[in-house]
Backbone bond lengths (Angstrom), bond angles and torsions (degrees), N, CA, C in turn:
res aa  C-N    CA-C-N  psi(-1)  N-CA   C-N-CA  omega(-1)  CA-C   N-CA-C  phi
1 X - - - 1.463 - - 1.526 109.69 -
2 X 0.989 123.18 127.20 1.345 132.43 143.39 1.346 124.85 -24.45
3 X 1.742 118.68 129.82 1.104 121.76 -167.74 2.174 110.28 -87.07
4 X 1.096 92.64 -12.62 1.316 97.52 169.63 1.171 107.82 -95.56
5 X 0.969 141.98 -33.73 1.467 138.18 165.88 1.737 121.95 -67.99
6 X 1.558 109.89 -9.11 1.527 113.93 -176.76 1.267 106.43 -80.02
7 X 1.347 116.29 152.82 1.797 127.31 -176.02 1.124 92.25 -110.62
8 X 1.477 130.53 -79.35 1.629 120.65 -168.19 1.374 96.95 -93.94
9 X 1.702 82.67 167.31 1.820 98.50 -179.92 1.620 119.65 -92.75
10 X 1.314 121.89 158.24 1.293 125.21 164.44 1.028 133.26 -45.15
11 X 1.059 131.76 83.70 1.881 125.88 -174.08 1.323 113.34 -71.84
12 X 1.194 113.89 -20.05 1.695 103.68 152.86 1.679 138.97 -87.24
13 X 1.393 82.94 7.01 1.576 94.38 164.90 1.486 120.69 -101.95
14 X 1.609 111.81 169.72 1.741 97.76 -169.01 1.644 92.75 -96.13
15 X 1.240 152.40 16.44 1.251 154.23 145.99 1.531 110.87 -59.49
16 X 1.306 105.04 -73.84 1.592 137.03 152.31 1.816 112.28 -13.84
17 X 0.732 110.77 -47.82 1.508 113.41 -160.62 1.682 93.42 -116.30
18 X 1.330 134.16 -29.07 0.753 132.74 168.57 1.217 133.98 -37.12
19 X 2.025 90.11 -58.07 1.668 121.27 167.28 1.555 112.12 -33.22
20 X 1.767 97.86 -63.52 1.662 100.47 -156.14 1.287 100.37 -84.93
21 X 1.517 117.58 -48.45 1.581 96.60 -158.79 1.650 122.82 -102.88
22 X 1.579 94.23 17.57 1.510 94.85 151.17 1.488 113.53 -130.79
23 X 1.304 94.43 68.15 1.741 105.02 -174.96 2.011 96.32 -126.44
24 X 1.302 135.82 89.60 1.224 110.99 -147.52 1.603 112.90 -70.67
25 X 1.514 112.73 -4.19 1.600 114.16 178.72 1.371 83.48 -42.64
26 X 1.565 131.51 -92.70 1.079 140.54 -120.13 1.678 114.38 -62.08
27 X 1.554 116.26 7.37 1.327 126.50 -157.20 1.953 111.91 -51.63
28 X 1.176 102.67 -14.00 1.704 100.63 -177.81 1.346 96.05 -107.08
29 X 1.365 146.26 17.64 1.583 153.57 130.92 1.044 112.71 -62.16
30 X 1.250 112.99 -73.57 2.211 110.59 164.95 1.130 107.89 -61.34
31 X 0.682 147.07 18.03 1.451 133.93 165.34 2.119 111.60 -108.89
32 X 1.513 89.18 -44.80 1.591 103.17 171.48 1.637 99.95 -63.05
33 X 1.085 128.09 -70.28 1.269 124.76 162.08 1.204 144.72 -19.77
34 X 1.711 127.47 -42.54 1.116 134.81 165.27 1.152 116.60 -88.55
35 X 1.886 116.18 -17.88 1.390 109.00 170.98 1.781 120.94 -73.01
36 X 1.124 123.14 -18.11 1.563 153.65 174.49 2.101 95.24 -53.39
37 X 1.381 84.50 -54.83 1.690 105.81 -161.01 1.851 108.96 -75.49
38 X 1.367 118.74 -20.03 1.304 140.48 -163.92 2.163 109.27 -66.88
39 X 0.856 130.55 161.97 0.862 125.84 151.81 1.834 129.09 -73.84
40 X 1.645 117.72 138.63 1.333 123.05 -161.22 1.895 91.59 -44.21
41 X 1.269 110.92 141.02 1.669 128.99 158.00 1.621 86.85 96.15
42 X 1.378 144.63 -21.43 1.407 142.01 171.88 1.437 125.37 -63.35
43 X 1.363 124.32 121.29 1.659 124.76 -164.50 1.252 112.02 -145.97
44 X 1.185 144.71 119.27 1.477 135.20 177.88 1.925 92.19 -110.54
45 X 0.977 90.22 125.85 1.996 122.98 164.49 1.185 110.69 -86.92
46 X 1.243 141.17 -30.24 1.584 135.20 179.24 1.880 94.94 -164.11
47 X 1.651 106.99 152.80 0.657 112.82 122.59 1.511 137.11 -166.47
48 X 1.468 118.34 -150.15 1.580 109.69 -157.08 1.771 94.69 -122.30
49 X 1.506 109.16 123.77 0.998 111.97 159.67 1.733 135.16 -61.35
50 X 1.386 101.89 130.08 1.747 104.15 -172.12 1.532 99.86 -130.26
51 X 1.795 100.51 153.46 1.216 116.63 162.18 1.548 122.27 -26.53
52 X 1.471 102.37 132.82 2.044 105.90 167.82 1.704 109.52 -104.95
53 X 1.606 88.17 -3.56 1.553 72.39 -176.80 1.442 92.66 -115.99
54 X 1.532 101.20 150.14 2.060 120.57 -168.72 1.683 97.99 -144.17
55 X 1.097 108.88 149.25 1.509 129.71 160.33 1.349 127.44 -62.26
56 X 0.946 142.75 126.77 1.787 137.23 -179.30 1.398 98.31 -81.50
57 X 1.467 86.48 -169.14 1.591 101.48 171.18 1.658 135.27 -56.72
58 X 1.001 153.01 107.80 1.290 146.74 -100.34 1.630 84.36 -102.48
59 X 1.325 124.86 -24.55 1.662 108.58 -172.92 1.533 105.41 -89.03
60 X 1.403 127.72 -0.97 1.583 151.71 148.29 1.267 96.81 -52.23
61 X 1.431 111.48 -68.21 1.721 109.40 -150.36 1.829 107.10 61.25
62 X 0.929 126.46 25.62 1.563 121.51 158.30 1.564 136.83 -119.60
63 X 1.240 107.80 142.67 1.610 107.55 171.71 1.187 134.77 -86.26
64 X 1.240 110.06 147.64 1.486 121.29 176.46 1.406 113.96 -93.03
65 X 1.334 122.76 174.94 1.751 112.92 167.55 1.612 88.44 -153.66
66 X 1.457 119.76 133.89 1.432 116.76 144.64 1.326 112.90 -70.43
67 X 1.256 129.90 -169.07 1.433 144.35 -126.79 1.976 69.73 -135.32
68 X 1.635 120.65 -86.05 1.387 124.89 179.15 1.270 107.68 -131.54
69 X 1.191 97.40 151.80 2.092 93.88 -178.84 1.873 94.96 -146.96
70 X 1.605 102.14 151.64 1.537 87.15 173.69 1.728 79.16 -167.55
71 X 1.402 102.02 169.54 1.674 109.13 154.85 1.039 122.00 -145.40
72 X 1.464 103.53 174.82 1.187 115.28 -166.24 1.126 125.23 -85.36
73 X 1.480 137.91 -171.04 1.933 144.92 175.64 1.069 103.63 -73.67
74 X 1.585 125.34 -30.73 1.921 101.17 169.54 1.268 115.78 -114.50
75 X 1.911 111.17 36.47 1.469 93.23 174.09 1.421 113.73 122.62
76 X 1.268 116.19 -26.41 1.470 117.66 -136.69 1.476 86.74 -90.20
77 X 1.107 131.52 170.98 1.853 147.54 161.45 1.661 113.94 -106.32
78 X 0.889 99.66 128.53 1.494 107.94 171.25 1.594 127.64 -124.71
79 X 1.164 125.82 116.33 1.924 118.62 -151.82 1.704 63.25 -115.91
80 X 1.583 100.70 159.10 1.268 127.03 152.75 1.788 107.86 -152.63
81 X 1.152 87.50 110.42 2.092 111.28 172.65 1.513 107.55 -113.96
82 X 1.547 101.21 133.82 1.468 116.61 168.55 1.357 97.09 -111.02
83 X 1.139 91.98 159.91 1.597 120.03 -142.03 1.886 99.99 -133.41
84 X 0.901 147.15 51.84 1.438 131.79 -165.85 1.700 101.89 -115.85
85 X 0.977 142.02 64.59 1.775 151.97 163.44 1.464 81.52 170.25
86 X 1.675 91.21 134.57 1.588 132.59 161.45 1.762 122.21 -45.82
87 X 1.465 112.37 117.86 0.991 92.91 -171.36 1.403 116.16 -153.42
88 X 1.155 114.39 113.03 1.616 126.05 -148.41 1.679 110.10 -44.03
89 X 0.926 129.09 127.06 1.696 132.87 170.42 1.458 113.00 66.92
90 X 1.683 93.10 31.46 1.671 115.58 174.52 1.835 110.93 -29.05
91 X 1.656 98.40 -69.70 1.317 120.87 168.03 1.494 136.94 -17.73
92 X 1.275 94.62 -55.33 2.119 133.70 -167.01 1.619 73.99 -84.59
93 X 1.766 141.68 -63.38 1.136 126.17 -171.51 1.686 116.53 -38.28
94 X 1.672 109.21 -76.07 1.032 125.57 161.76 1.810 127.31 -13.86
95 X 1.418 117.85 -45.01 0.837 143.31 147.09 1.694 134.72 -24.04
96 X 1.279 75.88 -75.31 1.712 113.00 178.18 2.219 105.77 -69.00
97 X 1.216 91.46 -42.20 1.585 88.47 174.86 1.904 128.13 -79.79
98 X 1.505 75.19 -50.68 1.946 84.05 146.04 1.351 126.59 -27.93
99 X 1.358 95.76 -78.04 1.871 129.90 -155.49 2.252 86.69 -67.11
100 X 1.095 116.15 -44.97 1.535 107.33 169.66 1.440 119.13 -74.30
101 X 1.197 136.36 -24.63 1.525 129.52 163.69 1.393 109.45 -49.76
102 X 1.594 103.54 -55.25 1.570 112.89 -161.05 1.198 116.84 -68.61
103 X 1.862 117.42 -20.21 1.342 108.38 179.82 1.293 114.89 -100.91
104 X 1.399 113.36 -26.39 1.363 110.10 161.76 1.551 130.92 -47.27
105 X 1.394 124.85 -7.92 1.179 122.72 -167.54 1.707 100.98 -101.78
106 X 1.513 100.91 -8.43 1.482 114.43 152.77 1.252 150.60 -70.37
107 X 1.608 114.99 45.71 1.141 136.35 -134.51 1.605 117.59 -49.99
108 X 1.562 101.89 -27.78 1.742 102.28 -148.62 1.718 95.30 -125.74
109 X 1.527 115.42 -20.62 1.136 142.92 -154.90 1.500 119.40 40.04
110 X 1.257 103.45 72.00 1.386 142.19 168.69 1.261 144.08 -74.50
111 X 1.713 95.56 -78.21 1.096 157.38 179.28 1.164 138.10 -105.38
112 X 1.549 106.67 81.95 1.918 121.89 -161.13 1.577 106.33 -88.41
113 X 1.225 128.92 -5.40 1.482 124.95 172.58 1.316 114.04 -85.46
114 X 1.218 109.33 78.76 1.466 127.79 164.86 1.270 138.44 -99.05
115 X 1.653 131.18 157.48 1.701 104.93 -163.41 1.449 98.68 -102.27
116 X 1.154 94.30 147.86 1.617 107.90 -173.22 2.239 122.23 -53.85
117 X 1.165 108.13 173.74 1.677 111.83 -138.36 1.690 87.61 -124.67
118 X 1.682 142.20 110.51 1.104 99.59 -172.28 1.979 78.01 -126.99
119 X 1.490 105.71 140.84 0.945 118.22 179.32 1.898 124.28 -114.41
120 X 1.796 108.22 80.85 1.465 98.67 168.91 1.165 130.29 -129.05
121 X 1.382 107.63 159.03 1.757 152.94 -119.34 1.553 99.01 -113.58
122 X 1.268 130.03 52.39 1.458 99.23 166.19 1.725 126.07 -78.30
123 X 2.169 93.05 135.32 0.995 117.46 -135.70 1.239 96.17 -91.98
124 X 1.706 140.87 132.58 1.252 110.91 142.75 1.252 107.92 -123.94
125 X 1.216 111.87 72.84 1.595 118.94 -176.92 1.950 76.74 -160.47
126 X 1.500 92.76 167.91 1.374 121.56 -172.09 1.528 108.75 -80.71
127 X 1.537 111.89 125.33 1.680 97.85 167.36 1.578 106.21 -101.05
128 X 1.044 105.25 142.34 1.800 103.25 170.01 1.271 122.77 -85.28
129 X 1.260 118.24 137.99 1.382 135.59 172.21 1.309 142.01 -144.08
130 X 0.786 124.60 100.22 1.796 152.41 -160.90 1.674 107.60 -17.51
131 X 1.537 104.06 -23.99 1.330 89.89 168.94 1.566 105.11 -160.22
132 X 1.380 105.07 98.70 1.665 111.41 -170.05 1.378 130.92 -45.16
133 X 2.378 105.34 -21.05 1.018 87.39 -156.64 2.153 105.76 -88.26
134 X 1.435 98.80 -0.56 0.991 113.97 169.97 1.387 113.68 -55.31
135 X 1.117 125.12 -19.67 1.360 115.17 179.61 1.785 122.92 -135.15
136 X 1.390 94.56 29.77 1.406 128.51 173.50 1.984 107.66 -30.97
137 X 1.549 118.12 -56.24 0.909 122.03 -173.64 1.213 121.67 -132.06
138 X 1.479 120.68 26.29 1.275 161.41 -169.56 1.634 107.78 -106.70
139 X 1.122 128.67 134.74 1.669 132.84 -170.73 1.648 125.97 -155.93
140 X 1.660 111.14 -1.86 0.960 136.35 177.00 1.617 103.16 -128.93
141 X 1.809 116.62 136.00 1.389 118.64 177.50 1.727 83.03 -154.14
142 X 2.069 76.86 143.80 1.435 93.96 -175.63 1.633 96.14 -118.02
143 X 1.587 101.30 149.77 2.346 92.52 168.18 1.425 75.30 -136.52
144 X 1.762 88.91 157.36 1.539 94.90 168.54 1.279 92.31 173.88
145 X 1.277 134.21 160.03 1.829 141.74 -156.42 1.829 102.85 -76.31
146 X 1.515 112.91 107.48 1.232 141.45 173.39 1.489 138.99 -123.29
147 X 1.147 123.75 83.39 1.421 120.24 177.14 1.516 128.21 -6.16
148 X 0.907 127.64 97.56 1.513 138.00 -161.29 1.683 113.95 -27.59
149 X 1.388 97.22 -77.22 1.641 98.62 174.56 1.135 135.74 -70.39
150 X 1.775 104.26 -28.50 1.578 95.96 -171.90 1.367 107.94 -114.21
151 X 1.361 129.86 -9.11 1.502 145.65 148.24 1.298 116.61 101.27
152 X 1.456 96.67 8.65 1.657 115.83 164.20 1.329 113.45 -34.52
153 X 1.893 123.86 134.48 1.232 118.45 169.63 1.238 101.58 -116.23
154 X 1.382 113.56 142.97 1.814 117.92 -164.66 1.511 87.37 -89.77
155 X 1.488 112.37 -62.04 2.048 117.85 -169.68 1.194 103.72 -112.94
156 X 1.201 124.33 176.67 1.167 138.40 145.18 1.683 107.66 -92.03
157 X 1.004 137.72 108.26 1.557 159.74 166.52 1.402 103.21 -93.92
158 X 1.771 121.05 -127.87 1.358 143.72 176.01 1.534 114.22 -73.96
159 X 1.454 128.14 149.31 1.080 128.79 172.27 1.922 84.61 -135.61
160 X 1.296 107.96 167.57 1.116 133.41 167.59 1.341 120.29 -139.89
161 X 1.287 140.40 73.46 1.507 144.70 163.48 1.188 113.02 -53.85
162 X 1.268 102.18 139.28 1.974 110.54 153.08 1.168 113.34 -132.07
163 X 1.059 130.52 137.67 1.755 149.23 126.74 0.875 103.53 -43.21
164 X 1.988 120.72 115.75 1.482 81.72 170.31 1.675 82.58 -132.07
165 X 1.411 96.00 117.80 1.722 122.10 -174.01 1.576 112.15 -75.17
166 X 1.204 103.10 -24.23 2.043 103.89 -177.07 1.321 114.70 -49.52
167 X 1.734 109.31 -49.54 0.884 125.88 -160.94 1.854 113.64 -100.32
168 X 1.137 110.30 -7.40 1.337 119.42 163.82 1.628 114.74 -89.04
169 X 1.523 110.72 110.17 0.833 132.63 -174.12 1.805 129.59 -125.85
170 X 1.128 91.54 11.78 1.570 115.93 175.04 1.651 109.01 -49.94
171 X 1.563 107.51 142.55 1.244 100.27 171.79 1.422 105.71 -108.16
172 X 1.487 112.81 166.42 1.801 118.31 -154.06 1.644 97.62 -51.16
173 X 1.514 116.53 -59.37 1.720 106.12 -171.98 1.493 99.76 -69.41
174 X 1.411 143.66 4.60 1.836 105.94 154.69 1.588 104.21 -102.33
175 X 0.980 135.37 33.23 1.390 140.64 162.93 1.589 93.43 -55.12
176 X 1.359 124.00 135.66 1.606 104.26 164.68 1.694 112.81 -120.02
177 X 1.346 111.38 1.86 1.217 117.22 175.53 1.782 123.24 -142.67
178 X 1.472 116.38 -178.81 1.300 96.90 158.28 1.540 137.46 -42.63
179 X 1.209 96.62 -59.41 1.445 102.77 -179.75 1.384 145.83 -49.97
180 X 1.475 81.35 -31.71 1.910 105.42 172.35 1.535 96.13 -65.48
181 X 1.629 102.96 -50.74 1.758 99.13 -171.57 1.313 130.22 -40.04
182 X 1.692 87.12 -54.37 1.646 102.82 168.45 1.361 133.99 -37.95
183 X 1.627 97.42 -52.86 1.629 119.98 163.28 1.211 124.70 -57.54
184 X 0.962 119.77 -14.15 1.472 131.66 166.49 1.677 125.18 -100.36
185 X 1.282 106.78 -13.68 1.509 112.42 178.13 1.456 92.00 -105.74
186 X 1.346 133.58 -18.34 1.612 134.54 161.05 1.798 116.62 -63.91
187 X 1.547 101.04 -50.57 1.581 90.78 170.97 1.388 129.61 -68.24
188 X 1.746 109.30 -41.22 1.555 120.68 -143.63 0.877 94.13 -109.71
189 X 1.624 149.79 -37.72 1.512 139.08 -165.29 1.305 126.21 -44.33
190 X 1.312 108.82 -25.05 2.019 95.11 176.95 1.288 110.94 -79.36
191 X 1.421 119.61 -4.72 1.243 128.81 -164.64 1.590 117.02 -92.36
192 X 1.714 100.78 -10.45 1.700 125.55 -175.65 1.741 91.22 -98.10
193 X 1.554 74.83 162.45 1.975 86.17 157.23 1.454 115.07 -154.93
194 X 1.408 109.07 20.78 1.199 114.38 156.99 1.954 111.00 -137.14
195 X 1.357 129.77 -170.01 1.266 120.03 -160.33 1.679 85.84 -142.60
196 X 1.688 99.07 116.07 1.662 120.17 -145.43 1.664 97.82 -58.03
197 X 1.224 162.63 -166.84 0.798 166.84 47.08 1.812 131.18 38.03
198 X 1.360 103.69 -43.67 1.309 120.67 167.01 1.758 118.54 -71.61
199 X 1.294 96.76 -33.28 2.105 102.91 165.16 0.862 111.44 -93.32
200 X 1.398 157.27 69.07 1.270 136.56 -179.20 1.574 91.15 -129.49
201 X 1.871 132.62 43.51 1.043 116.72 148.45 1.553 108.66 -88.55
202 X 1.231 106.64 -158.57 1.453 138.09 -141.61 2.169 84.24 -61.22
203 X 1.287 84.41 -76.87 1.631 124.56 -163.31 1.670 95.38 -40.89
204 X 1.524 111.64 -48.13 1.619 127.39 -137.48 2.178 72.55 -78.83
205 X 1.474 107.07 -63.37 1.041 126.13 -172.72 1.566 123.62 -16.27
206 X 1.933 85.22 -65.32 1.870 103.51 173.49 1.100 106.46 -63.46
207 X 1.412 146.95 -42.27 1.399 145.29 -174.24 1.482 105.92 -62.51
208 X 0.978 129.66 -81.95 1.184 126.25 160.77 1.793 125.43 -5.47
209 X 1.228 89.21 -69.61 1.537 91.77 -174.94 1.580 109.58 -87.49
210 X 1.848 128.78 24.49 1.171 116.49 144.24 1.389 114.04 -103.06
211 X 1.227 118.18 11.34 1.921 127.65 -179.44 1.020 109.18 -107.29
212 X 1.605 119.23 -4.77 1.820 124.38 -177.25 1.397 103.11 -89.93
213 X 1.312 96.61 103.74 2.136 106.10 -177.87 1.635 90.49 -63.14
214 X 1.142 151.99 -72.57 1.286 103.29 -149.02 1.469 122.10 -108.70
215 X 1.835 95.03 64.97 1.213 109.22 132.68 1.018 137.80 -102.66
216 X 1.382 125.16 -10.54 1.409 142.49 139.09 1.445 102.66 0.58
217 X 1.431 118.30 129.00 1.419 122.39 144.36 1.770 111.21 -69.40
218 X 1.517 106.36 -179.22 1.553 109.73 177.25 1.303 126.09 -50.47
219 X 1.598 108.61 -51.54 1.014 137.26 -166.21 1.838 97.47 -58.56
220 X 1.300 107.32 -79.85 1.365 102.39 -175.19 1.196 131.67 -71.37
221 X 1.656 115.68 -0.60 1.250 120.61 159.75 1.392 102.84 -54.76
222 X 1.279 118.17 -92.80 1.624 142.20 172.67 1.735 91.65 -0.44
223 X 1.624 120.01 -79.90 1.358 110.23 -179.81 1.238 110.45 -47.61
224 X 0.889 159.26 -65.23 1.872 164.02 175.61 1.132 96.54 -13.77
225 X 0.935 109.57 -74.49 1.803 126.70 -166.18 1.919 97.04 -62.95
226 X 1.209 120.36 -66.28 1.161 94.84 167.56 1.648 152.32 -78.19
227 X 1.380 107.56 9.73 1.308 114.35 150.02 1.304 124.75 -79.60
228 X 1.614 123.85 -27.04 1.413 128.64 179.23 1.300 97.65 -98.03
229 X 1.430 131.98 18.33 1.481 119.69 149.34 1.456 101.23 -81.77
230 X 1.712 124.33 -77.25 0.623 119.30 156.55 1.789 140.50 15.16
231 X 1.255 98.06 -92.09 1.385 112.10 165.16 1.390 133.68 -34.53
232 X 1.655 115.19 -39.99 1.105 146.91 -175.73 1.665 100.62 -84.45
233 X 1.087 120.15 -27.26 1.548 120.39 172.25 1.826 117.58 -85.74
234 X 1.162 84.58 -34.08 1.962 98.38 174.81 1.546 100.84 -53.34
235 X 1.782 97.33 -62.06 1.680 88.16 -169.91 1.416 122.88 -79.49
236 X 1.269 102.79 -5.05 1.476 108.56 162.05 1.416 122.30 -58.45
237 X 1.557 109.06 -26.38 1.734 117.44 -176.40 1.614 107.93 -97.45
238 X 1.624 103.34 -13.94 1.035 104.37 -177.08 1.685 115.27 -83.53
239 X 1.408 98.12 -33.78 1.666 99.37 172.74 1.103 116.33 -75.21
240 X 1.763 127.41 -34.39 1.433 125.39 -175.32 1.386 98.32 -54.85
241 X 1.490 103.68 -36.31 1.630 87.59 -155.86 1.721 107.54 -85.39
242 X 1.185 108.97 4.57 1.322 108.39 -177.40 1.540 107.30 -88.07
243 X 1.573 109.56 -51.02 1.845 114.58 155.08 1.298 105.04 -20.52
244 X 1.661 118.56 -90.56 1.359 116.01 179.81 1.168 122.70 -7.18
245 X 1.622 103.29 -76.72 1.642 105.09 -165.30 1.455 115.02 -57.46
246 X 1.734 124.17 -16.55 1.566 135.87 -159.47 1.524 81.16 -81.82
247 X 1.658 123.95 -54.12 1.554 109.45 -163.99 1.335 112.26 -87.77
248 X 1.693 115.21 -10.84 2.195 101.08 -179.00 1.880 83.54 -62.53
249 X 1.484 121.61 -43.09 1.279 120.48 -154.22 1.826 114.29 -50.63
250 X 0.839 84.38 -62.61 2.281 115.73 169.39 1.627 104.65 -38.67
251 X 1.277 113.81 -55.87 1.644 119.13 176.93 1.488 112.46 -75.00
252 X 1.635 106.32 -17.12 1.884 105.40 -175.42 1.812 83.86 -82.90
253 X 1.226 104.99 -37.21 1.774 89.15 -173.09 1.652 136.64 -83.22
C-alpha cells in the first residue's frame, strides 16, 4: 500500500509505534495493551511515563534508548521494543536492557526488594523454539527466573515477553479471543482503511483511533512523516548493505 494512501500507522514500525505509544493522549491504550501482554494475575491501573534515553557504562561514555518505557502504580517498569529486522543475540539484548532497569532501581546496593522489570518485544521477526509444535497455537511467550523442574517462582524480578506477530497469521473471524484480536489489529491495521465491524468495542475503538494518521494534529503529523522518512532510509542502508555482503560472498565463492 501506498504511504499516501495509508490511514493507520505501522505498529511494527519504529515511526508506527512511535506515533501511538509515545503519544501520551493515548495512555489508557498502552496500558490496555500491556495489560493483555502481562502475565495471568498481572494488571497495571496507572502508569507514569519515564525516560528511554539512559547512560551506559561510564568508561563507554554511551547511550542506550529503549524503544518505550513507563511504570506502573506500584513501581513496576515496563520496556516495550519492536523488533522487525533480524538481529543476532536479539534475546542476550533484551536481557541486558531488562537486567539494567532492574538494578538501577538499586540505588545504594542495599536494598534488593525491588518491583519487578517487565520487558515486551513485539516480534515481527521469528523467535526460535526447540519445538514449534508446542507452540502451534500459542503467540505470546514469557522467560523469567524459574526453578528448573518444578517451575516454582520464588519473586517476581524480570520477565521477558514476546508477541510474536510473524508467525500469527490468523484471519480476523478465526481470532478466538481478545488477544488474538489485538494481535491482529497490531500486525494488519495499516493495511485496513476502515475499522472492521467485529472491533468496534471500547478498547478495539481507542486503538484504532490512536493509529489513524489523520487524526494527527500538525505537529505530530510533520514528526510521523519525518521519522518514517528517516526510517525508510536506515533500512534502505540496511538492505544495500545486506546485497553487498550476498555479492562480496558469491565472488569469494
Amino acid at each position: 500500500m501506498d504511504s499516501m494512501d495509508q490511514k493507520y500507522v505501522n505498529l511494527l514500525s519504529n515511526s508506527g509505534f512511535k506515533a501511538v505509544f509515545g503519544d501520551r493522549n493515548n495512555k489508557d491504550v498502552v496500558m490496555s495493551v500491556i495489560n493483555m501482554l502481562l502475565p495471568q494475575g498481572k494488571r497495571v491501573t496507572e502508569i507514569e511515563y519515564a525516560p528511554t534515553e539512559h547512560q551506559g557504562q561510564l568508561e563507554m561514555n554511551k547511550e542506550f534508548r529503549y524503544d518505550f518505557m513507563c511504570r506502573g502504580d506500584d513501581g513496576s517498569f515496563f520496556i516495550v521494543e519492536v523488533q522487525s529486522n533480524p538481529e543476532e543475540f536479539w534475546f542476550k539484548r533484551c536481557v541486558s536492557y531488562a537486567s539494567r532497569v532492574y538494578d538501577r532501581q538499586n540505588k545504594r546496593g542495599e536494598e534488593y526488594d525491588v518491583p519487578p522489570v517487565y520487558l515486551i518485544g513485539l516480534m515481527g521477526i521469528d523467535v526460535k523454539h526447540d519445538n514449534p509444535e508446542l507452540w502451534r497455537d500459542r503467540f505470546v511467550s514469557e522467560y523469567t527466573f524459574r526453578e528448573k523442574l518444578t517451575g516454582e517462582l520464588q519473586d517476581d524480578t524480570i520477565f521477558i515477553i514476546f508477541a510474536e506477530l510473524r508467525r500469527f497469521s490468523k484471519s480476523l473471524s478465526e481470532c478466538k479471543d481478545d488477544l488474538e484480536k489485538m494481535l491482529y489489529i497490531i500486525k494488519n491495521c495499516w493495511q485496513l482503511q476502515t475499522q472492521p465491524v467485529e472491533l468496534q468495542d471500547e478498547f478495539f475503538t481507542k486503538l484504532f483511533q490512536a493509529c489513524d494518521i489523520p487524526r494527527f494534529d500538525e505537529a505530530k503529523r510533520i514528526q510521523y512523516e519525518k521519522d518514517m522518512f528517516d526510517e525508510r532510509r536506515y533500512n534502505g542502508e540496511i538492505n544495500a548493505a545486506r546485497k553487498e555482503g550476498r555479492e562480496e560472498g558469491r565472488l569469494e565463492l
